[in-house]
C-alpha beads as a LAMMPS data file, in Angstrom:
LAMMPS data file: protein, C-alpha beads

287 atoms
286 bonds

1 atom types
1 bond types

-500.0 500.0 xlo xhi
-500.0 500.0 ylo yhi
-500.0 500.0 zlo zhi

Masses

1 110.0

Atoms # bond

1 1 1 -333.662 -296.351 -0.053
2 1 1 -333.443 -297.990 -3.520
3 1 1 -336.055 -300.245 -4.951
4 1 1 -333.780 -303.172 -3.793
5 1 1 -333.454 -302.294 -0.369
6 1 1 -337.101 -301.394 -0.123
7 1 1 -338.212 -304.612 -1.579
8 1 1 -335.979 -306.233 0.829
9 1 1 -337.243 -304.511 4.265
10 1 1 -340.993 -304.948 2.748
11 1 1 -340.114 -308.690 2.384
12 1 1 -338.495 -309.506 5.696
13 1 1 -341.462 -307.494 7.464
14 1 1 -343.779 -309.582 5.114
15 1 1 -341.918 -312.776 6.943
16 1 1 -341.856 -311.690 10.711
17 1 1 -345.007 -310.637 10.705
18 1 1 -346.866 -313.937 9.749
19 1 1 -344.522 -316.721 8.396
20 1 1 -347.033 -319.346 7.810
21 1 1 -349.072 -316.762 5.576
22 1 1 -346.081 -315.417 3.841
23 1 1 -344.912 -319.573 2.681
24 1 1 -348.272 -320.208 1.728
25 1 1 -348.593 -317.231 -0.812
26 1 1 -344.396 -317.276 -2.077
27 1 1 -343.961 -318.514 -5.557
28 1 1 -341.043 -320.728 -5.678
29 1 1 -340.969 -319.553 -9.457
30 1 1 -340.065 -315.927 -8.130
31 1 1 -337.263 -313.995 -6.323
32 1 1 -339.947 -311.906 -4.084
33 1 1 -337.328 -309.273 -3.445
34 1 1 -336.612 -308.871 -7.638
35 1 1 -340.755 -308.946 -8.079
36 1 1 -341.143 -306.195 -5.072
37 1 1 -338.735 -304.222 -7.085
38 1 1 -340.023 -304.233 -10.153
39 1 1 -343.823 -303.440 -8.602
40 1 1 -341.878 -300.896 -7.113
41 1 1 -339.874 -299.247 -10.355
42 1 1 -343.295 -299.913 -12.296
43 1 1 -345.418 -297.712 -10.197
44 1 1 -346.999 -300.241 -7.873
45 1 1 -345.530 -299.264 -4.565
46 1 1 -349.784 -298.160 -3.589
47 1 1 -349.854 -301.704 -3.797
48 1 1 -348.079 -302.376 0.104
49 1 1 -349.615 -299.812 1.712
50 1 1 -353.073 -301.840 2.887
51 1 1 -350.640 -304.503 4.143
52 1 1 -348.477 -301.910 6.278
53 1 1 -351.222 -300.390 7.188
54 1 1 -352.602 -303.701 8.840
55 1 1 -349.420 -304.145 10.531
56 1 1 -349.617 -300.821 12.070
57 1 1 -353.087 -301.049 13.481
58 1 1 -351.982 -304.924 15.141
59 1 1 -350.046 -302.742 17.547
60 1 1 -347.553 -305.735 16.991
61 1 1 -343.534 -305.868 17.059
62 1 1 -343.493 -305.122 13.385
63 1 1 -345.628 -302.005 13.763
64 1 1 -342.729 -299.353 14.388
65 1 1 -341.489 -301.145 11.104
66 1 1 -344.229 -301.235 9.310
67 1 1 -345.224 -297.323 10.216
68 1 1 -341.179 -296.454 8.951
69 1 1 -341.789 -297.927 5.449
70 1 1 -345.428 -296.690 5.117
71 1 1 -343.879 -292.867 5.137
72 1 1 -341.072 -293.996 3.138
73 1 1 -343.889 -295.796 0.729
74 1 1 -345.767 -292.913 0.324
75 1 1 -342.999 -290.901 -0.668
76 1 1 -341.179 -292.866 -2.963
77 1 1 -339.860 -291.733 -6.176
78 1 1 -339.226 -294.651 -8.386
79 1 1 -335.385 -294.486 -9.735
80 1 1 -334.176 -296.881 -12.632
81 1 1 -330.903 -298.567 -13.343
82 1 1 -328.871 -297.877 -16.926
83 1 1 -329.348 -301.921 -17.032
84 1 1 -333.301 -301.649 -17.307
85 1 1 -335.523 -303.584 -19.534
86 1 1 -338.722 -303.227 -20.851
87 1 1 -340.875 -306.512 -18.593
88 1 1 -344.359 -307.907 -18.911
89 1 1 -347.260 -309.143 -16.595
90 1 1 -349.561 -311.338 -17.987
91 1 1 -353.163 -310.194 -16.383
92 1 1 -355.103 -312.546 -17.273
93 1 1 -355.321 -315.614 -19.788
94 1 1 -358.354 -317.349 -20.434
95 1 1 -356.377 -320.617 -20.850
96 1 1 -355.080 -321.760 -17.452
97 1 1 -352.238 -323.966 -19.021
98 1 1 -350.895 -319.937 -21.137
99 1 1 -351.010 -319.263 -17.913
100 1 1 -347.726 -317.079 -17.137
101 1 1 -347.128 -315.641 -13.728
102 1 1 -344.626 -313.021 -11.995
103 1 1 -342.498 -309.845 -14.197
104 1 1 -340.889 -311.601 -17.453
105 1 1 -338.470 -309.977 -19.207
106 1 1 -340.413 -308.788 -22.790
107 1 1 -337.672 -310.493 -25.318
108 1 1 -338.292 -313.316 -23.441
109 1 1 -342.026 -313.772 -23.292
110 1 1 -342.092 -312.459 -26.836
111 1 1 -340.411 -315.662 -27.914
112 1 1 -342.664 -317.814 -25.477
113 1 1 -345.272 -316.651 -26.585
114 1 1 -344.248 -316.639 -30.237
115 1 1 -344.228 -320.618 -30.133
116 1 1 -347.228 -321.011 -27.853
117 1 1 -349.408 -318.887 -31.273
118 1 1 -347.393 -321.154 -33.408
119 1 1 -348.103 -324.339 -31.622
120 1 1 -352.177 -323.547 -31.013
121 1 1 -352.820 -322.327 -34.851
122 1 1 -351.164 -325.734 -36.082
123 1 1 -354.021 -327.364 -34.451
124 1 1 -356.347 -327.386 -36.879
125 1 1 -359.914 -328.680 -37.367
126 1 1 -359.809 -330.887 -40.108
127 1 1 -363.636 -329.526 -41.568
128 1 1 -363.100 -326.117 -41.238
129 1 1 -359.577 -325.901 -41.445
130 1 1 -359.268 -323.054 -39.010
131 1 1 -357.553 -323.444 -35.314
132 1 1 -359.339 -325.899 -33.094
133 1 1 -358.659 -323.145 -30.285
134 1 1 -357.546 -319.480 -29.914
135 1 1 -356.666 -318.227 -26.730
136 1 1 -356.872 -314.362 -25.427
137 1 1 -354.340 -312.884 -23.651
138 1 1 -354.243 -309.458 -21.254
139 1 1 -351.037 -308.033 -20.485
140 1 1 -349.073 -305.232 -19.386
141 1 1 -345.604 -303.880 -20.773
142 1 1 -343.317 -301.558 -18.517
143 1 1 -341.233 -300.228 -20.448
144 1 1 -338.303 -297.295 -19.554
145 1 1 -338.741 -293.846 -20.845
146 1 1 -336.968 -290.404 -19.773
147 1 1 -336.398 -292.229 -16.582
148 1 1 -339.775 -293.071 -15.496
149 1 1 -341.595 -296.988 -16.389
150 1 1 -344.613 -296.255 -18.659
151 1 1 -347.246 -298.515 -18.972
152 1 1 -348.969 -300.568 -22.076
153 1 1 -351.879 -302.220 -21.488
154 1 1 -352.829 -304.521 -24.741
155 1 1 -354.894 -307.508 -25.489
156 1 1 -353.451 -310.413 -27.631
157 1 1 -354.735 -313.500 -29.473
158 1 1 -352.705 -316.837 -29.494
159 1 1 -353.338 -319.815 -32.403
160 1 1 -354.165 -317.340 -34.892
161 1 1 -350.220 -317.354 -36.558
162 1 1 -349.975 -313.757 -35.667
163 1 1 -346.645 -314.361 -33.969
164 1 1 -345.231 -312.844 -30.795
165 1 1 -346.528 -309.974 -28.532
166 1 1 -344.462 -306.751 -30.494
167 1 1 -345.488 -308.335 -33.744
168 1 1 -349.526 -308.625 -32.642
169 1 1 -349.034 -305.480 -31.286
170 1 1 -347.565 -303.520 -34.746
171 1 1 -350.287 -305.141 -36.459
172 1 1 -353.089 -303.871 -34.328
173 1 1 -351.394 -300.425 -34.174
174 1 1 -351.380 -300.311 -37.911
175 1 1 -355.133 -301.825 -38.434
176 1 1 -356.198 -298.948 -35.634
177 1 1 -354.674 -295.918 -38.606
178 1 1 -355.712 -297.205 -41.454
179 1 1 -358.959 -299.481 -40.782
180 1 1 -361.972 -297.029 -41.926
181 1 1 -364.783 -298.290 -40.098
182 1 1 -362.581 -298.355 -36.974
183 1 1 -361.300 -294.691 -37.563
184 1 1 -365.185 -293.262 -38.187
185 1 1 -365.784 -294.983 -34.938
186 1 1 -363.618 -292.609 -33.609
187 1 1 -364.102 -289.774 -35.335
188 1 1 -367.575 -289.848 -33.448
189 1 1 -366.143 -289.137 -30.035
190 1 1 -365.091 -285.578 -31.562
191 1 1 -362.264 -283.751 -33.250
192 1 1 -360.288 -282.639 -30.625
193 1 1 -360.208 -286.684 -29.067
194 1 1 -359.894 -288.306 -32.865
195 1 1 -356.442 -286.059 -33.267
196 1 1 -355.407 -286.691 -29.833
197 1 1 -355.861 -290.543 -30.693
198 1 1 -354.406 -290.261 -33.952
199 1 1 -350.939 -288.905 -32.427
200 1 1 -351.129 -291.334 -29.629
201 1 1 -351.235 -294.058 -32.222
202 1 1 -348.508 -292.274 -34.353
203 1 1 -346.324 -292.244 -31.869
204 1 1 -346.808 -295.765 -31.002
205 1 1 -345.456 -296.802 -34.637
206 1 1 -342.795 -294.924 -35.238
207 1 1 -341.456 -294.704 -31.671
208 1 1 -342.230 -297.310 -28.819
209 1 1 -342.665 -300.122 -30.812
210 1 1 -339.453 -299.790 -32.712
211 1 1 -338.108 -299.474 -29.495
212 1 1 -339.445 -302.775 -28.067
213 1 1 -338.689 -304.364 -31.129
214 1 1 -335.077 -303.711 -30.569
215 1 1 -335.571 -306.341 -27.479
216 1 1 -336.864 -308.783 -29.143
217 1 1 -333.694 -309.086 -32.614
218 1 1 -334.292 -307.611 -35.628
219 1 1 -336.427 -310.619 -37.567
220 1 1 -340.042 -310.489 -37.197
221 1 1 -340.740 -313.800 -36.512
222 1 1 -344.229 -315.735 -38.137
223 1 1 -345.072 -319.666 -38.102
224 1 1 -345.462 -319.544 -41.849
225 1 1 -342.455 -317.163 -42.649
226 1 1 -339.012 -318.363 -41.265
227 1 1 -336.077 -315.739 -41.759
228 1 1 -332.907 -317.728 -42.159
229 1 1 -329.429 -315.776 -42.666
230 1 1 -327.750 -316.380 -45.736
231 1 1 -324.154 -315.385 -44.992
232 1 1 -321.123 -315.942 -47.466
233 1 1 -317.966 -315.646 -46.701
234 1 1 -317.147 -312.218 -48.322
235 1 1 -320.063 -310.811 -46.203
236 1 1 -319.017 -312.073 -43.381
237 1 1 -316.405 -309.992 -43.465
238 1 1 -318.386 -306.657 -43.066
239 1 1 -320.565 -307.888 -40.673
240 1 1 -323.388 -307.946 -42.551
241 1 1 -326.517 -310.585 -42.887
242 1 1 -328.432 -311.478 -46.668
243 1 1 -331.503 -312.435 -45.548
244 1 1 -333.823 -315.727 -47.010
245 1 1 -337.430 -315.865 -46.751
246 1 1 -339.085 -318.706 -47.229
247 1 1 -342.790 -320.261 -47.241
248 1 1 -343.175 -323.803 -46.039
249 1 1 -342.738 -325.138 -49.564
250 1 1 -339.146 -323.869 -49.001
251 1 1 -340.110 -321.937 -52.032
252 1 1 -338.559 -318.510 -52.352
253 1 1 -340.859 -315.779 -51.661
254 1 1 -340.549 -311.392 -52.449
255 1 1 -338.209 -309.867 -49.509
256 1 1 -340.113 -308.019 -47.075
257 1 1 -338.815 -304.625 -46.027
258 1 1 -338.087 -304.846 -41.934
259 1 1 -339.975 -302.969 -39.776
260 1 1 -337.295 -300.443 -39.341
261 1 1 -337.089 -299.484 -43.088
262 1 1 -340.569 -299.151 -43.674
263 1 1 -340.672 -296.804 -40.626
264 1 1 -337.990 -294.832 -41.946
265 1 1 -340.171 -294.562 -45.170
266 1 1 -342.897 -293.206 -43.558
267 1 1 -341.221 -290.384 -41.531
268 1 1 -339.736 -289.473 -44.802
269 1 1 -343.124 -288.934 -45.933
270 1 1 -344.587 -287.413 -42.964
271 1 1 -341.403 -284.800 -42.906
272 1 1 -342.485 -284.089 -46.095
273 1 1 -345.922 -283.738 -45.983
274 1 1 -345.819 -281.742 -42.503
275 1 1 -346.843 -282.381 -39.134
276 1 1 -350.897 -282.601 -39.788
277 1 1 -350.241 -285.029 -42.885
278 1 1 -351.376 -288.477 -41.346
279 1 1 -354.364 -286.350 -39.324
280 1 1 -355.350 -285.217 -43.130
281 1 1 -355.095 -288.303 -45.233
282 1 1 -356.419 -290.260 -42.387
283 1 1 -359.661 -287.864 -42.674
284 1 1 -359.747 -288.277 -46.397
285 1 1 -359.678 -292.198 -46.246
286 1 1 -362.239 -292.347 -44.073
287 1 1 -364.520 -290.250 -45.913

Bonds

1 1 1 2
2 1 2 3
3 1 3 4
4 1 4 5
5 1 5 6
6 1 6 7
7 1 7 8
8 1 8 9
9 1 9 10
10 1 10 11
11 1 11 12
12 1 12 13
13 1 13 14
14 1 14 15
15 1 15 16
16 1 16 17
17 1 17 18
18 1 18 19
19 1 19 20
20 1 20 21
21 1 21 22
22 1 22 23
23 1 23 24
24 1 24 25
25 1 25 26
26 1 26 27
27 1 27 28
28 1 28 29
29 1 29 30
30 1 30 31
31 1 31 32
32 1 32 33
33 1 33 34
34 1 34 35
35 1 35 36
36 1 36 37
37 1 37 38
38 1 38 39
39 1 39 40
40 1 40 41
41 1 41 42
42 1 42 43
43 1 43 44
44 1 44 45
45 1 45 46
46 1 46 47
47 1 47 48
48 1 48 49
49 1 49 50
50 1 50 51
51 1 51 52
52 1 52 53
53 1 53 54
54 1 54 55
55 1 55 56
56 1 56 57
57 1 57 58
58 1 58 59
59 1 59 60
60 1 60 61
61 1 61 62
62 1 62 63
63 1 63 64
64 1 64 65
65 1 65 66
66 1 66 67
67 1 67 68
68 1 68 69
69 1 69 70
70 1 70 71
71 1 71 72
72 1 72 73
73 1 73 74
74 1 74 75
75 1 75 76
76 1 76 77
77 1 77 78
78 1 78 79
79 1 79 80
80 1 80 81
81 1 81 82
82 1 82 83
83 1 83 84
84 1 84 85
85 1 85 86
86 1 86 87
87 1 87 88
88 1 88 89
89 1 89 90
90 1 90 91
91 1 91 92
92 1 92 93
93 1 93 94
94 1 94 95
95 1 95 96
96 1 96 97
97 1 97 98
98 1 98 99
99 1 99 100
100 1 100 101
101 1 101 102
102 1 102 103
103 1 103 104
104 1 104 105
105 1 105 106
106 1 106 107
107 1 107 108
108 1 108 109
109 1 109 110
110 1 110 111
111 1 111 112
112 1 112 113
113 1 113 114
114 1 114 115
115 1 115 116
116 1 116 117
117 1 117 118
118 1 118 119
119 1 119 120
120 1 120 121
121 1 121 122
122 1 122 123
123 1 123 124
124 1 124 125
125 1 125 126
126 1 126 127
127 1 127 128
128 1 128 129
129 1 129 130
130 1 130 131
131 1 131 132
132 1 132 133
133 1 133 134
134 1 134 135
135 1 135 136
136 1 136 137
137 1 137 138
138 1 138 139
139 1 139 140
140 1 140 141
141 1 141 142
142 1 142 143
143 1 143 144
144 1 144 145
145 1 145 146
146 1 146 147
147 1 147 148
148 1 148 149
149 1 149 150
150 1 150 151
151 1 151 152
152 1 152 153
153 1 153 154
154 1 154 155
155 1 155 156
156 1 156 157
157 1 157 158
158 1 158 159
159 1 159 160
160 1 160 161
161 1 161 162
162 1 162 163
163 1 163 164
164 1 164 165
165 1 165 166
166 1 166 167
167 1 167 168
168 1 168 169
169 1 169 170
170 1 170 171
171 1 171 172
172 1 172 173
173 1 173 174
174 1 174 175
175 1 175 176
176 1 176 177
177 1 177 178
178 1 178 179
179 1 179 180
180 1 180 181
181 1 181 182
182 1 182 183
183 1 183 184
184 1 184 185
185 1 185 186
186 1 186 187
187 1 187 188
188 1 188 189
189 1 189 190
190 1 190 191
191 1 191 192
192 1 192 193
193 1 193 194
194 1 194 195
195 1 195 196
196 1 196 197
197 1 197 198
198 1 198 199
199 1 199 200
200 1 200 201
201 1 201 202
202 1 202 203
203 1 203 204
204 1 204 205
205 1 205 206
206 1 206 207
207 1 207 208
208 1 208 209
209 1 209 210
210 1 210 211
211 1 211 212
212 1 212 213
213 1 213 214
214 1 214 215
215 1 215 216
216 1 216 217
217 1 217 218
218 1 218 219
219 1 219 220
220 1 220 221
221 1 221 222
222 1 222 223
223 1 223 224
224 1 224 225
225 1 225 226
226 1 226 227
227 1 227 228
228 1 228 229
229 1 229 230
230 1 230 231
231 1 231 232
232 1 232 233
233 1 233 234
234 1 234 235
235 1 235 236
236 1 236 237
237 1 237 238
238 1 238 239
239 1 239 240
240 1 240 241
241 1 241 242
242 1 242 243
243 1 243 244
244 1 244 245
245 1 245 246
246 1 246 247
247 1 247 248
248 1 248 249
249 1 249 250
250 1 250 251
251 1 251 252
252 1 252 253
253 1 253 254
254 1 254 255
255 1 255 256
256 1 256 257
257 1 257 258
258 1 258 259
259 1 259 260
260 1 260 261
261 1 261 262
262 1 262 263
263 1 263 264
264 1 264 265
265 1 265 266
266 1 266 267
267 1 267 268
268 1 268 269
269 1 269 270
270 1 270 271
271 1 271 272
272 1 272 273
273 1 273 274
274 1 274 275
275 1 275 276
276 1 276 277
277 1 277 278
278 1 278 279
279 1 279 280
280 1 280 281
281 1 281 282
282 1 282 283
283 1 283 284
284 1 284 285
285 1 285 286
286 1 286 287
């Protein structure tokens, strides 16, 4: 069965077996046989199997059902469509109104959530001059690789002008390699776990978030930095984009290389250096 059809049998079942129940719980928000899917594609399919296993043990008319899809539960191997996107699932917010229910597609949610930072850090207290609220955010990406849905568990802050979720999360990639009193902290759990983190985070920056930045366009969005294109005619032509950066003064400020080139820049570097090059000057920073 695919993740659709399973979804679908694990939804009517969820139906026959107590209606009432099932209306009071449905989102109206949601397609429940699109969220089953994704739980299902993302991992989650351990997540049914308390639920059939009730059904079974009610010695009900559902039961035979219920006992077909627990086997086929327990052995199923999650398979993804060429269409597949990376999604998010907000955990927990400790705002009730950020509060942002059911799978949402990550380019999406990046830009909700891009507004909703820019929104809460113009709110300022008119003393201190610093937000009047910040609000913490737990979420989950699922995002495809080699035909599996790996999972990203992050924390992010909103009203602090840090922009959307890929952006928060290059910057707290990049403060986790080069921050020194955050590196020695590591460096204390031993060598062997300090290189293993060190690679983990490596591979973060130069691999999965260029990839989910590829979701979400090509500008790296800020409230205080607005990228504008800047297109004449001749370059219109080739296809290509002139980009303007400018401050809220509308004053023209120095370009900013994209994330993309300054990756490129540092696998140039690390090529050069060899493979234990960040390990090394990572070690010598913090010393």
């Amino acid at each position: 069965m695919s993740a659709e059809e399973l979804a679908a049998a694990l939804d009517l079942l969820a139906q026959e077996f107590d209606y009432y129940n099932y209306q009071d719980y449905s989102d109206p928000t949601e397609d429940p046989i699109e969220t089953v899917a994704l739980e299902l594609r993302c991992g989650n399919a351990h997540k049914y199997i308390p639920f059939l296993k009730d059904v079974v043990e009610e010695e009900c008319e559902q039961s035979a059902q219920a006992k077909a899809l627990l086997e086929r539960i327990k052995s199923y191997e999650p398979e993804l469509p060429k269409e597949v996107v990376p999604v998010v699932r907000v955990n927990f917010c400790d705002a009730k109104e950020f509060q942002i229910s059911g799978y949402q597609k990550l380019s999406e949610l990046d830009q909700k959530i891009a507004t909703m930072d820019e929104e809460l850090s113009g709110r300022l207290d008119e003393k201190s001059g610093i937000p009047d609220k910040t609000v913490q955010m737990y979420l989950t990406i699922y995002y495809p690789d080699h035909n599996i849905m790996k999972q990203l568990k992050e924390k992010i802050t909103l009203g602090e002008g840090r922009g959307g979720i890929v952006r928060q999360l290059k910057e707290q990639n990049e403060m986790r390699l080069h921050d020194e009193s955050w590196l020695n902290y590591q460096k204390g759990k031993g060598e062997e776990a300090f290189h293993a983190y060190l690679m983990d985070l490596t591979d973060m920056q130069e691999h999965v978030l260029p990839y989910l930045q590829s979701f979400c366009g090509l500008e790296e969005r800020t409230p205080e930095i607005i990228l504008k294109s800047s297109v004449g005619p001749e370059i219109e032509k080739n296809d290509r984009k002139t980009l303007m950066i400018k401050n809220k003064t509308n004053q023209p400020i120095p370009n900013k290389k994209s994330i993309h080139e300054r990756l490129m820049i540092n696998k140039e570097k690390i090529s050069k250096q060899g493979k234990n090059s960040i390990i090394k000057s990572v070690e010598l920073a913090s010393k």
